[in-house]
Backbone as JSON, one array per atom type, in Angstrom:
{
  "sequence": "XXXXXXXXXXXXXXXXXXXXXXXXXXXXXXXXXXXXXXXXXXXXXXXXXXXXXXXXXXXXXXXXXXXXXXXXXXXXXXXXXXXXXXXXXXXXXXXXXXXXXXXXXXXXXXXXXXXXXXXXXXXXXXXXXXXXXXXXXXXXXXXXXXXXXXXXXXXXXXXXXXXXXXXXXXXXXXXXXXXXXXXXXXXXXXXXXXXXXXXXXXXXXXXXXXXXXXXXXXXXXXXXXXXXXXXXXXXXXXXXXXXXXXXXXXXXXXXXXXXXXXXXXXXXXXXXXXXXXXXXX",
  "N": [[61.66, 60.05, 131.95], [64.68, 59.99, 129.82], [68.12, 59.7, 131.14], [70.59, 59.47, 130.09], [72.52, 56.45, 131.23], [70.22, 56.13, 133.06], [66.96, 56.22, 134.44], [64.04, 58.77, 134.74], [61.85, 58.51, 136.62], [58.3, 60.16, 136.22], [56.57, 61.74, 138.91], [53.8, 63.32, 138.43], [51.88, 64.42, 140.36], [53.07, 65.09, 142.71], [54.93, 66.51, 141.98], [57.6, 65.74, 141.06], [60.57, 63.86, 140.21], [61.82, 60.84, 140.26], [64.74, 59.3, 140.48], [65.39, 56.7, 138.83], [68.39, 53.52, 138.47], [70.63, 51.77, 136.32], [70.97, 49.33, 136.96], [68.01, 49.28, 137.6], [67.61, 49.8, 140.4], [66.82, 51.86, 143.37], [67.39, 55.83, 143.19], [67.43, 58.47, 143.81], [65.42, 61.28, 144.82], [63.98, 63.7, 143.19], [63.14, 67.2, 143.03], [61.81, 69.53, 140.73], [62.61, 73.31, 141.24], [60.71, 76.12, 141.35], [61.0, 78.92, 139.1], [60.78, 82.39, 140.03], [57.04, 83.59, 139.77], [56.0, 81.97, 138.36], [53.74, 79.16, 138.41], [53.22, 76.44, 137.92], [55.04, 73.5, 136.42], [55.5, 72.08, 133.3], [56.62, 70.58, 131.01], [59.42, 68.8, 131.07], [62.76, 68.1, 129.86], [65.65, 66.2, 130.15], [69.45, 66.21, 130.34], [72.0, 64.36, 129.59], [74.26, 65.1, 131.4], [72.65, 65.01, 133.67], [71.03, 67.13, 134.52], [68.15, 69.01, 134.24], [65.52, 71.01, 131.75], [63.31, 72.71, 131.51], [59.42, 73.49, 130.58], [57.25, 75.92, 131.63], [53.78, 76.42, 132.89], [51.36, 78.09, 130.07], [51.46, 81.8, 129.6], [50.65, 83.68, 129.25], [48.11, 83.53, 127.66], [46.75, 83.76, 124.19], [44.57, 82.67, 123.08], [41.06, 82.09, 122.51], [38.07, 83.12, 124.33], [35.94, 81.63, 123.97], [35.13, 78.48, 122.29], [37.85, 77.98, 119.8], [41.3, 78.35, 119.04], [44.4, 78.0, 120.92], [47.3, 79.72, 121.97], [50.1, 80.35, 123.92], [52.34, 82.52, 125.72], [55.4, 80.59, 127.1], [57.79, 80.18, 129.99], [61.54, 79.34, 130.06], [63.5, 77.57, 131.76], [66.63, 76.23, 132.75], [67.62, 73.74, 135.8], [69.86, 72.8, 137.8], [71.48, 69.17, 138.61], [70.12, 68.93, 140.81], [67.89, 70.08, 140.89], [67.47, 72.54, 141.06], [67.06, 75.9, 140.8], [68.77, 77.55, 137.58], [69.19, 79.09, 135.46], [67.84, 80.89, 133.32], [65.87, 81.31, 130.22], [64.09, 82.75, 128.99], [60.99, 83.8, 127.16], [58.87, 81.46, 124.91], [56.7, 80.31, 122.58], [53.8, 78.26, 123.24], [52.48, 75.03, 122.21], [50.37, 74.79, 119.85], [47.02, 74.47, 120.79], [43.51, 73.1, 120.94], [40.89, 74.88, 122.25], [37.77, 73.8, 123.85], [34.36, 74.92, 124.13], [31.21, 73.42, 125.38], [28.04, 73.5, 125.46], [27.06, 73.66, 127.79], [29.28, 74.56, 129.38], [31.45, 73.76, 129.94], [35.09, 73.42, 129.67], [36.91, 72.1, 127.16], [40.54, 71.29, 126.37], [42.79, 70.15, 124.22], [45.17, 68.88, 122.4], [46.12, 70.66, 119.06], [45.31, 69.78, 116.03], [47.4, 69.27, 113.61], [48.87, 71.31, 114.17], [51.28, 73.56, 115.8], [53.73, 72.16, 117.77], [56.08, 72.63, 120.1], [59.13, 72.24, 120.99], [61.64, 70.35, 122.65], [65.09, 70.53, 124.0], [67.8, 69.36, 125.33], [71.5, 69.52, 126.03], [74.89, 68.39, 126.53], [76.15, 71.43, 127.01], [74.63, 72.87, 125.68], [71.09, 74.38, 125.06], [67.88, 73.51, 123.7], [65.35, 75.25, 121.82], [62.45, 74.59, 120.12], [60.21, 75.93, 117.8], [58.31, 75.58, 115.92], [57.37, 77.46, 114.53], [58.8, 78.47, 111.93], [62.02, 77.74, 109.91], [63.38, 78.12, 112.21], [65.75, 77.06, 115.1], [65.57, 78.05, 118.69], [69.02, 78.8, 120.45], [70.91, 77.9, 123.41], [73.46, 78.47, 125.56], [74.2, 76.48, 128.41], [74.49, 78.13, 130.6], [72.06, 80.28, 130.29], [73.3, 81.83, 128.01], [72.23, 83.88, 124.84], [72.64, 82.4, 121.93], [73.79, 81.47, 118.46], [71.08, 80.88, 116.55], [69.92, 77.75, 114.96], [69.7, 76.54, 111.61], [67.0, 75.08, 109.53], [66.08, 73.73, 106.7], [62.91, 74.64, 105.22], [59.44, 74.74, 104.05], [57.23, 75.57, 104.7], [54.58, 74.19, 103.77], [50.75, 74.68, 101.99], [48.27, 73.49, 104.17], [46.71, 70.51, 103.51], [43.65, 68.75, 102.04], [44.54, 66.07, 102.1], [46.27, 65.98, 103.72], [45.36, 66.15, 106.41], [43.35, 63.78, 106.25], [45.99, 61.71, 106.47], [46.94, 62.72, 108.56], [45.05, 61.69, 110.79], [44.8, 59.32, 110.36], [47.33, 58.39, 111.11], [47.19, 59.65, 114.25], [45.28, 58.21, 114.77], [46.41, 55.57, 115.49], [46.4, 51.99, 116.46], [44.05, 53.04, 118.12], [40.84, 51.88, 119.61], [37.67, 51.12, 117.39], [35.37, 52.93, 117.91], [36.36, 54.66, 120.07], [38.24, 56.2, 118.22], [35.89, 57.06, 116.07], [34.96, 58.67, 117.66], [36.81, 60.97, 118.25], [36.96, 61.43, 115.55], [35.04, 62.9, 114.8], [34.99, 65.0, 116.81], [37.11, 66.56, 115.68], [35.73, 67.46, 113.11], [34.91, 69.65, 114.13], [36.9, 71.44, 114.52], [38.9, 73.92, 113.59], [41.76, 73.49, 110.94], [44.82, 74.5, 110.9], [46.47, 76.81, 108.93], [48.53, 76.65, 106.9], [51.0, 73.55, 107.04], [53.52, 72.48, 109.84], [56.63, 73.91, 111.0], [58.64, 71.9, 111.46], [58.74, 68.38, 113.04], [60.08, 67.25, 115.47], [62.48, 67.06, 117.48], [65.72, 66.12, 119.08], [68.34, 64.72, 120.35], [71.27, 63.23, 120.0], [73.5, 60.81, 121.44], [75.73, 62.01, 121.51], [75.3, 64.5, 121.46], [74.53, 65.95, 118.85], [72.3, 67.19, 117.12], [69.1, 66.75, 116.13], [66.95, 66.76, 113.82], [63.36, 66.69, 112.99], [61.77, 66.56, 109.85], [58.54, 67.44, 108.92], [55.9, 65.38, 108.69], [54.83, 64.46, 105.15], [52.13, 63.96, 103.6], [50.51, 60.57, 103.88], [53.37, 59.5, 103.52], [55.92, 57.87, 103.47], [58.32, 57.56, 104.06], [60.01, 59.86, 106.37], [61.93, 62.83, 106.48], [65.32, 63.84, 108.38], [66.83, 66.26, 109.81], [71.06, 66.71, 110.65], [72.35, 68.22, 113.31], [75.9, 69.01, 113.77], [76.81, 69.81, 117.32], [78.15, 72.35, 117.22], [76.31, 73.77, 115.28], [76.63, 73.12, 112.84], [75.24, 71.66, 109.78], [75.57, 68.25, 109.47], [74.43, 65.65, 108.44], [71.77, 64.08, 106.39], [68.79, 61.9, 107.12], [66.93, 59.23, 106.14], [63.92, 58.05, 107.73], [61.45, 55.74, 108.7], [58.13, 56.71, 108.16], [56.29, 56.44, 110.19], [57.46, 55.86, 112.33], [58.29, 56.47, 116.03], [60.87, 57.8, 117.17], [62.97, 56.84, 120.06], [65.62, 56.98, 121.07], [69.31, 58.02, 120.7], [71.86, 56.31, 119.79], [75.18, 55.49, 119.44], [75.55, 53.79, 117.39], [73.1, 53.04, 116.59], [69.73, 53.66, 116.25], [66.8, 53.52, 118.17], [62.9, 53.33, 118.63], [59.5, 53.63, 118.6], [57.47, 51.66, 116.27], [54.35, 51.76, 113.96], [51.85, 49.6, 112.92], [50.36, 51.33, 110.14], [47.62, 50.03, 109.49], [46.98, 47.99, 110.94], [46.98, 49.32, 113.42], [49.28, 47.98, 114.94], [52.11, 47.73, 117.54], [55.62, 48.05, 117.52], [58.72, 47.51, 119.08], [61.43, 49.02, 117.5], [64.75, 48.75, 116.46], [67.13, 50.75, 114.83], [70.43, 50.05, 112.83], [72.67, 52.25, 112.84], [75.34, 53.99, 110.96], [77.73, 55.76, 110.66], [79.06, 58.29, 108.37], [81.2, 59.99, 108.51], [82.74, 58.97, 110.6], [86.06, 58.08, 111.25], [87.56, 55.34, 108.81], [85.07, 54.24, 108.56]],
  "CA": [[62.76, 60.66, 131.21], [65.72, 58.86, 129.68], [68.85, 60.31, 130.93], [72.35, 58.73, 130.25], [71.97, 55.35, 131.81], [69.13, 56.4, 134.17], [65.31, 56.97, 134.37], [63.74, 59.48, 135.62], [59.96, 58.33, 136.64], [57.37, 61.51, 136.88], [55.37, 62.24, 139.71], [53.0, 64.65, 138.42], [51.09, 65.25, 141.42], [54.04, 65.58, 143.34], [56.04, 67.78, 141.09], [58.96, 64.86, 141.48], [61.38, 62.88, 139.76], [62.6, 59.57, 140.77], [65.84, 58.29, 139.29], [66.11, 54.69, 138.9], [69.51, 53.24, 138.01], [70.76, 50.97, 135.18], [70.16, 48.17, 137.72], [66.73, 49.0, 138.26], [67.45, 50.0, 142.25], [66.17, 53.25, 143.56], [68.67, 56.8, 143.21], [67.21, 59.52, 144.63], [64.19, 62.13, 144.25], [64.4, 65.66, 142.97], [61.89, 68.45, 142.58], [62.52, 70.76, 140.55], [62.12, 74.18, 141.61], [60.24, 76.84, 140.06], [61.15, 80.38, 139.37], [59.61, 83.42, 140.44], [56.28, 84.08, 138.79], [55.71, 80.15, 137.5], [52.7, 78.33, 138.98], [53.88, 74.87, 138.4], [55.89, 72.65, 135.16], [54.79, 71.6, 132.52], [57.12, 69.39, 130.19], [60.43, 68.46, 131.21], [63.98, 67.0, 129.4], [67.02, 65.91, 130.66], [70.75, 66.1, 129.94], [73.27, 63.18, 130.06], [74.98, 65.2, 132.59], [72.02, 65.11, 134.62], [70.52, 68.85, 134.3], [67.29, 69.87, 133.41], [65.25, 71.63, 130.59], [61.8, 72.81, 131.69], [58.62, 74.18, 130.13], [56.23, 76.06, 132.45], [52.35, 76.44, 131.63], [50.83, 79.25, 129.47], [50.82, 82.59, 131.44], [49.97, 84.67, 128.23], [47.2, 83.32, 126.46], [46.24, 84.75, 122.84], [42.99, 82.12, 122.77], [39.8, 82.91, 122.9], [36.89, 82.33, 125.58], [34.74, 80.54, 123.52], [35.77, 77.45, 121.11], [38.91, 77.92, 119.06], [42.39, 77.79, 118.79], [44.91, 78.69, 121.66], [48.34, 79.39, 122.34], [50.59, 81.41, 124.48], [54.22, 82.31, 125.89], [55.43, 79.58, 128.04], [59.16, 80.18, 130.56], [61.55, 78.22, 129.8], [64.4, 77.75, 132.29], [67.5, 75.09, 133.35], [67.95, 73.47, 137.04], [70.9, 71.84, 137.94], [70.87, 67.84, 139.31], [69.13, 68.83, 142.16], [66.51, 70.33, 140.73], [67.53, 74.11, 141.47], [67.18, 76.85, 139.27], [70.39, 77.24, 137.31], [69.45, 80.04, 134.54], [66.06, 81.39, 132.7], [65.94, 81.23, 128.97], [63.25, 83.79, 128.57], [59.59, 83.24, 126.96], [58.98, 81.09, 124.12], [55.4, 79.99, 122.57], [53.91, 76.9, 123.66], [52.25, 74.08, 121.56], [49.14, 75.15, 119.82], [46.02, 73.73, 121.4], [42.49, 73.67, 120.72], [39.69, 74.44, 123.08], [36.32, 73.46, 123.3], [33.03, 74.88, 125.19], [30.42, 73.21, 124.92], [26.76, 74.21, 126.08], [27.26, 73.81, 129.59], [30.28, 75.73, 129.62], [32.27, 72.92, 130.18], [36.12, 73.78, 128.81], [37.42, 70.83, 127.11], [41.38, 71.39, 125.93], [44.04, 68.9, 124.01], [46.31, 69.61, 120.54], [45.28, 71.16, 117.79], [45.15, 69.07, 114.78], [48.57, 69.45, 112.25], [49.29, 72.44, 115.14], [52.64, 73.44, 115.8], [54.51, 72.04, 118.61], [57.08, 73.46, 120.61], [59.95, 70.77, 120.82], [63.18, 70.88, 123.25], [66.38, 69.45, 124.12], [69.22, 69.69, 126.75], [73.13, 68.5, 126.06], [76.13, 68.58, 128.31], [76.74, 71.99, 126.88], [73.63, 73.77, 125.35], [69.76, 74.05, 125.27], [67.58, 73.86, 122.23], [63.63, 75.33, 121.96], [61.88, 75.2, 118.51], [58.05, 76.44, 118.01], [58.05, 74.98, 115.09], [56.84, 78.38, 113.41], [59.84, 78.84, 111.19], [62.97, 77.21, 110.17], [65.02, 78.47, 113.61], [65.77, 76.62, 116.73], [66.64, 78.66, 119.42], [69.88, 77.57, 121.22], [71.09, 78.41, 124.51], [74.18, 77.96, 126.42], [74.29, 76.12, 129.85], [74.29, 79.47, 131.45], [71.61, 80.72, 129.43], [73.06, 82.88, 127.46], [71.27, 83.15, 123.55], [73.4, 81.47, 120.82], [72.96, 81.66, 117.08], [70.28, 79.45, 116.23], [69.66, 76.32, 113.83], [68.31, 76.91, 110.68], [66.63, 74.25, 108.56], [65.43, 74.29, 105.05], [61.91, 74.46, 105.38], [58.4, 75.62, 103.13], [55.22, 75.62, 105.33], [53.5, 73.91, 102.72], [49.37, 74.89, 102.71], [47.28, 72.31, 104.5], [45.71, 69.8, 102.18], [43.27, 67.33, 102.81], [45.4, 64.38, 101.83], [47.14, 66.37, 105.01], [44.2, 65.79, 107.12], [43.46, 62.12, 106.23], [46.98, 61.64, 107.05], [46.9, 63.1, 109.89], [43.6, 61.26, 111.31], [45.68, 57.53, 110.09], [48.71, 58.82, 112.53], [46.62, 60.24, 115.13], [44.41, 57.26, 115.42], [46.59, 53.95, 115.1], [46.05, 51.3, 118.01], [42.96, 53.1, 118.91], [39.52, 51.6, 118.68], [36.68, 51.57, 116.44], [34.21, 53.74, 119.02], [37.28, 56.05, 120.13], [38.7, 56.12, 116.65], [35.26, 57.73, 115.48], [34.6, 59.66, 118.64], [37.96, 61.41, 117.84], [37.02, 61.84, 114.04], [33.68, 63.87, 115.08], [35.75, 66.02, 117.5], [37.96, 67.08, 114.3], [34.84, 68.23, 112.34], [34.33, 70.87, 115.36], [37.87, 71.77, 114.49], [39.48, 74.37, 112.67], [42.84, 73.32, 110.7], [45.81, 75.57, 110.48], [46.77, 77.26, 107.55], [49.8, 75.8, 106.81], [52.42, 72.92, 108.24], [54.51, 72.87, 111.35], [57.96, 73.36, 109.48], [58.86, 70.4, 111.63], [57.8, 67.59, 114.15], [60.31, 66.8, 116.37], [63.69, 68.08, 118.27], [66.51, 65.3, 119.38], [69.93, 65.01, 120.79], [71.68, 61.75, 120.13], [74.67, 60.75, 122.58], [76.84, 62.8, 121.03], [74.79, 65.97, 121.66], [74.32, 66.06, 117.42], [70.85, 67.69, 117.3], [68.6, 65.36, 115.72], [65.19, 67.69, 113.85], [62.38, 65.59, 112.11], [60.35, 67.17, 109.02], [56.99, 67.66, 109.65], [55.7, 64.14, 107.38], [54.02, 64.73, 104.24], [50.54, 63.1, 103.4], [50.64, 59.19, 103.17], [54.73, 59.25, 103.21], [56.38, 56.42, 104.46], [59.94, 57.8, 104.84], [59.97, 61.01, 106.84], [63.67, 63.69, 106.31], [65.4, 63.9, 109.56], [68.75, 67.25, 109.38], [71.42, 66.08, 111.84], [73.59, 69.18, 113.17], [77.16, 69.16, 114.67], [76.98, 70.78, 118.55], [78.68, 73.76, 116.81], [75.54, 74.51, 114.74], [76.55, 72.84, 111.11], [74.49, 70.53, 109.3], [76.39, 67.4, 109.06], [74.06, 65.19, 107.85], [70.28, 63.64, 106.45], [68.65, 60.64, 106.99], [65.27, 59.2, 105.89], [63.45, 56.79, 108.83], [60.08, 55.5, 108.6], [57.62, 58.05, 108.69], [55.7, 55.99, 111.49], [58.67, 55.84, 114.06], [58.56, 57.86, 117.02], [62.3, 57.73, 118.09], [63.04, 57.75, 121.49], [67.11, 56.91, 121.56], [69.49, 57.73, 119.17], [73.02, 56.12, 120.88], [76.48, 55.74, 119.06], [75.14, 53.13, 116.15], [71.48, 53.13, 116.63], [68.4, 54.31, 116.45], [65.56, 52.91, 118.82], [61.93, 53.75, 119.0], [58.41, 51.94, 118.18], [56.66, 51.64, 114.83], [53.03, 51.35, 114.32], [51.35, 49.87, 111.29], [48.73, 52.27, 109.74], [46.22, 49.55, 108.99], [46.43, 46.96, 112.15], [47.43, 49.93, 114.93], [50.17, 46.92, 115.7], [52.81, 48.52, 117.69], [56.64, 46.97, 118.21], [59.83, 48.38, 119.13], [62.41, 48.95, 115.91], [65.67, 49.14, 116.49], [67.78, 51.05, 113.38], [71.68, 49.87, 112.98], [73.35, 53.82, 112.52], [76.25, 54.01, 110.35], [78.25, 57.16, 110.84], [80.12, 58.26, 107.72], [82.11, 60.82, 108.94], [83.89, 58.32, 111.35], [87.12, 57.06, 110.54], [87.51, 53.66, 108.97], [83.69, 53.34, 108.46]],
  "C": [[63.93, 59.7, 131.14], [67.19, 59.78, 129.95], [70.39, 59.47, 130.9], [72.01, 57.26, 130.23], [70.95, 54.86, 132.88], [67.95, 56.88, 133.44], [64.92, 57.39, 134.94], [62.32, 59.01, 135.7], [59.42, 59.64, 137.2], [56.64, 61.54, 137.69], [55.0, 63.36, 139.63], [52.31, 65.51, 139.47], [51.76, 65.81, 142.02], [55.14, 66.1, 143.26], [57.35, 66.78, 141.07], [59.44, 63.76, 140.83], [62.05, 61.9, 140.63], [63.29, 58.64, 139.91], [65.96, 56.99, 139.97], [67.37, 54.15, 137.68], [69.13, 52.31, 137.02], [69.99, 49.54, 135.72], [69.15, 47.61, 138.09], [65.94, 49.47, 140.17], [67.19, 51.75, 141.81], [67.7, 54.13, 143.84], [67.98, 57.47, 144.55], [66.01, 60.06, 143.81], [64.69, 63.5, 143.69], [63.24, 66.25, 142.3], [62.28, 69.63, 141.61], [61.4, 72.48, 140.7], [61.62, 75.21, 141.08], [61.01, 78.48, 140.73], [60.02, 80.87, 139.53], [58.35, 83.38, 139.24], [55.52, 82.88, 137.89], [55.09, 79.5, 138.71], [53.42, 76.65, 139.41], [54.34, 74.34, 136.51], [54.74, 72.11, 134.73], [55.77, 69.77, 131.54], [58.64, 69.73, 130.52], [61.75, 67.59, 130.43], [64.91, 66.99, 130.28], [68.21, 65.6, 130.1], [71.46, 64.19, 130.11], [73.71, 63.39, 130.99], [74.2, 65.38, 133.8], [71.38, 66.32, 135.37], [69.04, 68.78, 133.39], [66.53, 70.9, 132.5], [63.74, 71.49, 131.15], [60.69, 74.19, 131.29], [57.72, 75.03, 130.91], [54.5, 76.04, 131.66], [52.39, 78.3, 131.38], [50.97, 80.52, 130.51], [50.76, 83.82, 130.21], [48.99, 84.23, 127.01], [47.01, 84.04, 125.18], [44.99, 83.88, 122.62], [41.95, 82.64, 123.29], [38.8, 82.35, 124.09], [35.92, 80.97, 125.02], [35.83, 79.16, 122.32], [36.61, 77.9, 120.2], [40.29, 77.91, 119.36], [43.23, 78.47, 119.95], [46.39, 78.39, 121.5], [49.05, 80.72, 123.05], [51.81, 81.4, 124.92], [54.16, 81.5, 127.04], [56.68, 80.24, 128.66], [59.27, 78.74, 130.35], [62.93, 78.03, 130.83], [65.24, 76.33, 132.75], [67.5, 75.21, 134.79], [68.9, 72.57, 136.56], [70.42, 70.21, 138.51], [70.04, 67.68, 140.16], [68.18, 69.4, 142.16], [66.06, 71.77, 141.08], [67.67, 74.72, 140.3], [68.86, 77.35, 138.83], [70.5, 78.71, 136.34], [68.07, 79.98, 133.77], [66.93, 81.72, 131.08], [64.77, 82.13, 128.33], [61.8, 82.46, 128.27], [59.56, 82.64, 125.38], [57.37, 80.45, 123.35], [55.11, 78.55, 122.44], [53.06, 76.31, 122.48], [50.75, 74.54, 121.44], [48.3, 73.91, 120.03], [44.2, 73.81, 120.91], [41.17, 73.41, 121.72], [38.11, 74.86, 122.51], [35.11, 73.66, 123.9], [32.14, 74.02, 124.65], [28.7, 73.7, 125.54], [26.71, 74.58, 127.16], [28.07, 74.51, 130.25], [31.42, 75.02, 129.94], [33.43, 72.88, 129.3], [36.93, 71.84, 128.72], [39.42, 71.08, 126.04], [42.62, 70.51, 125.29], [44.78, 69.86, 122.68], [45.43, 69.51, 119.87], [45.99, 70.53, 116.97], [46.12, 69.43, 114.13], [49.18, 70.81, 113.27], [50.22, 72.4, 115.11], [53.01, 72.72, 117.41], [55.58, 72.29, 118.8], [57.58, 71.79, 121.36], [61.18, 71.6, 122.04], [63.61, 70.05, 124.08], [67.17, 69.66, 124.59], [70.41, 68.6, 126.35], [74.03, 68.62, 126.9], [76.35, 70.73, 128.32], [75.37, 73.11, 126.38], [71.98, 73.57, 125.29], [69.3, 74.32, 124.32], [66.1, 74.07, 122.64], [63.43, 75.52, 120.49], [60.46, 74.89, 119.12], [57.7, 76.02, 116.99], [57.07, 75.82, 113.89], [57.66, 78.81, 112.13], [60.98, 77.84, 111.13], [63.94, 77.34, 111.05], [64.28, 77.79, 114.63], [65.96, 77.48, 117.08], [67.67, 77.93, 119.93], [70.41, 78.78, 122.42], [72.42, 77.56, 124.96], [74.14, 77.26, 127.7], [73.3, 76.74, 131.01], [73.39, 80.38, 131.32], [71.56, 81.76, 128.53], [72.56, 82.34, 125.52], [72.42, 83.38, 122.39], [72.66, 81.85, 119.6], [72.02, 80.26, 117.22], [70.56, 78.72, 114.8], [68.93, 76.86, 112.74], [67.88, 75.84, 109.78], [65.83, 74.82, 107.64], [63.87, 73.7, 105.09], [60.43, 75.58, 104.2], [57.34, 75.71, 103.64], [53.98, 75.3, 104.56], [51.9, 74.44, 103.1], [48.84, 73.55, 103.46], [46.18, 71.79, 103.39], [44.94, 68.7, 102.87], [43.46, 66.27, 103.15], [46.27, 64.93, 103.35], [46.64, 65.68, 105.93], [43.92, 64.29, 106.94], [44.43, 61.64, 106.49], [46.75, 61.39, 108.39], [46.09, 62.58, 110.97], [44.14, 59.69, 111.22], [46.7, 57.82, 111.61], [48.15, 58.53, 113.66], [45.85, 59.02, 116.05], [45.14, 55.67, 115.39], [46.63, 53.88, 116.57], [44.92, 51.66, 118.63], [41.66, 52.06, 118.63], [38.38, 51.77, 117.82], [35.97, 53.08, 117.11], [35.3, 55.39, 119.32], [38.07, 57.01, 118.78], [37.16, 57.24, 115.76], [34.46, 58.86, 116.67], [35.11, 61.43, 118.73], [37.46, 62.19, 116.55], [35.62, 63.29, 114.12], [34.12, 64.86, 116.06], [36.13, 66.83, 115.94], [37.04, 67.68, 113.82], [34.52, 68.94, 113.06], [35.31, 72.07, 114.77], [38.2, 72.43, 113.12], [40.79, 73.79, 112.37], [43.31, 74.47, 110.73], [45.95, 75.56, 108.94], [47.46, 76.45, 106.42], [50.36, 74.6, 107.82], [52.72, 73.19, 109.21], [55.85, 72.55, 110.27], [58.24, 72.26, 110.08], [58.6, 69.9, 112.65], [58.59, 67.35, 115.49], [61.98, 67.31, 116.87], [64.47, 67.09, 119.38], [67.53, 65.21, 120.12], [69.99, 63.41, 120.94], [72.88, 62.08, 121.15], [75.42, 61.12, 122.52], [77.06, 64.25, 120.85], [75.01, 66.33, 120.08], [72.99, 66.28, 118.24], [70.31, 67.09, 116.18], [66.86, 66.2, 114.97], [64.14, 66.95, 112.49], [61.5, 66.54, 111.16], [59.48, 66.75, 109.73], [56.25, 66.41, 108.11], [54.74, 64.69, 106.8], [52.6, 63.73, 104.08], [51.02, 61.91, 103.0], [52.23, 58.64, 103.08], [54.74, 58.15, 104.06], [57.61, 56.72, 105.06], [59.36, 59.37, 105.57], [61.87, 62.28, 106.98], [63.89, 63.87, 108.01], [67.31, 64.79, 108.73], [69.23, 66.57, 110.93], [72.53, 67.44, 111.77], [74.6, 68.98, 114.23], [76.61, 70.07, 116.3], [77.22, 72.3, 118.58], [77.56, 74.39, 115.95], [75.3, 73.79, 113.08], [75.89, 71.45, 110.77], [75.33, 69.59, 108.58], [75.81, 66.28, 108.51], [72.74, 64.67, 107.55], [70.01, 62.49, 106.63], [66.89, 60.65, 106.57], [65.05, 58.12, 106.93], [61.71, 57.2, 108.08], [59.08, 56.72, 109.48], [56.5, 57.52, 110.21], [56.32, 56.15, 112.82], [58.67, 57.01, 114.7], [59.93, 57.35, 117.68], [62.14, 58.27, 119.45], [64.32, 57.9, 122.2], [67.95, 56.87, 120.25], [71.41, 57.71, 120.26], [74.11, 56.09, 119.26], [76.22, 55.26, 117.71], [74.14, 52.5, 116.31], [70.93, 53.81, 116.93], [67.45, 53.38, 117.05], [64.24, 53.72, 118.93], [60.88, 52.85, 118.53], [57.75, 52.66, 117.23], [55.52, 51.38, 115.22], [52.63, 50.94, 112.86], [49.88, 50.81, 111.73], [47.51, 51.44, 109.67], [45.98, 48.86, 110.61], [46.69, 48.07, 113.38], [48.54, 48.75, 115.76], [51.24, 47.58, 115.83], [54.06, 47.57, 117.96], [57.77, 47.99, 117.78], [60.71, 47.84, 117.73], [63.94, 49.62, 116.78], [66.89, 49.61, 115.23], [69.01, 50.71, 113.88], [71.71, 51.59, 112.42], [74.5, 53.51, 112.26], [76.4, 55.89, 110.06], [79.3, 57.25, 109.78], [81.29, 58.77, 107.76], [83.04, 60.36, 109.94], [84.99, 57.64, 110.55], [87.06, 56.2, 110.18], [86.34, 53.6, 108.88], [83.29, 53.97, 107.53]]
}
């Protein structure tokens, strides 16, 4: 996790974060603790001010026993620095998945294909969850109490094949030939969704602006990215390469890594950001 000028490294096994400074030297550890009724974490963010944002796993399935599509309500709750519970944000639905028996009975589970994902984001001041079923974020205070949400302009287009071939270019760059068609013969097991995810991805630049990525169209190259004020209002759009997975978006840049579609050649991009709404610029 990237928080402020610190990293948090995951120890999955051992439920535990370890911040390492700007310098590189060792901080400290922190666990974070679970509420009542929560097994163990799942996906974790972090604030600037050094506060967490955590997912738990599934604990209401709606999938089925045998091969197809799953998803269910996840908790979603803040700890403070130390990794204590701070405030519960209720239940929210987690990232559709698709599982897979196969003869033996052997359950095989990862993401479902063009699926929705459930995105979220922690600022000094509020908490964001989108499911990516509709144009609303939720948003949350600190304290968790529930805020108007975000709304973006969104159409759930149908799923098209040009979707799917897309989606299979994305999915597979940098891999190899062997895994690359190992992958592609999974997919033909696989049901698609109906429709879209209205969108892909869920931000906070350093300025706690909320940062929400369309969901990329077939073959695009640019991808729409809404940018909203802290207070809720949509202050402005941008187009980035529909390849880039951002992973920092600081005062006047954008950082994350590109991939080409044909060679899977991956290298960090750094965007210059020009803010119009600042004085003088």
């Amino acid at each position: 996790l990237h928080c402020g000028d610190s990293l948090y490294a995951h120890d999955f096994s051992n439920a535990t974060f370890t911040l390492v400074a700007a310098d590189g030297s060792f901080g400290r550890r922190v666990s974070i603790a679970l509420p009542d009724s929560v097994r163990s974490t799942n996906v974790t963010v972090c604030s600037t001010g050094g506060n967490f944002l955590t997912a738990g796993w599934d604990i209401e399935s709606e999938g089925p026993e045998t091969s197809g599509p799953s998803r269910g309500l996840i908790p979603f709750w803040i700890s403070d620095a130390s990794g204590q519970f701070a405030a519960a944000l209720g239940k929210q639905m987690s990232s559709e998945r698709w599982i897979s028996v196969d003869e033996s009975g052997i359950v095989i589970v990862g993401p479902r294909p063009l699926g929705k994902e459930t995105s979220m984001a922690l600022g000094k001041t509020r908490a964001y969850v989108g499911t990516a079923d509709s144009g609303l974020i939720s948003v949350y205070s600190i304290d968790g109490k529930v805020l108007p949400p975000l709304r973006i302009t969104t159409t759930s287009p149908s799923v098209t094949s040009a979707d799917i071939e897309a989606f299979k270019v994305r999915d597979t760059i940098g891999t190899n030939a062997d895994r690359r068609e190992q992958w592609y013969n999974m997919m033909k097991q696989m049901k698609f969704p109906a429709t879209l995810p209205a969108y892909s991805a869920v931000l906070l630049d350093n300025e706690d602006n909320v940062w929400v990525r369309a969901f990329p169209a077939a073959a695009a190259k640019k991808v729409g990215w809404s940018v909203f004020s802290e207070s809720g209002n949509l202050v402005a759009t941008i187009q980035l390469p529909g390849a880039l997975r951002v992973f920092e978006i600081g005062r006047d840049y954008i950082a994350g890594v590109d991939a080409d579609p044909v060679t899977g050649r991956q290298r960090v991009l750094v965007l210059s950001l020009r803010r119009p709404l600042d004085p003088g610029r």
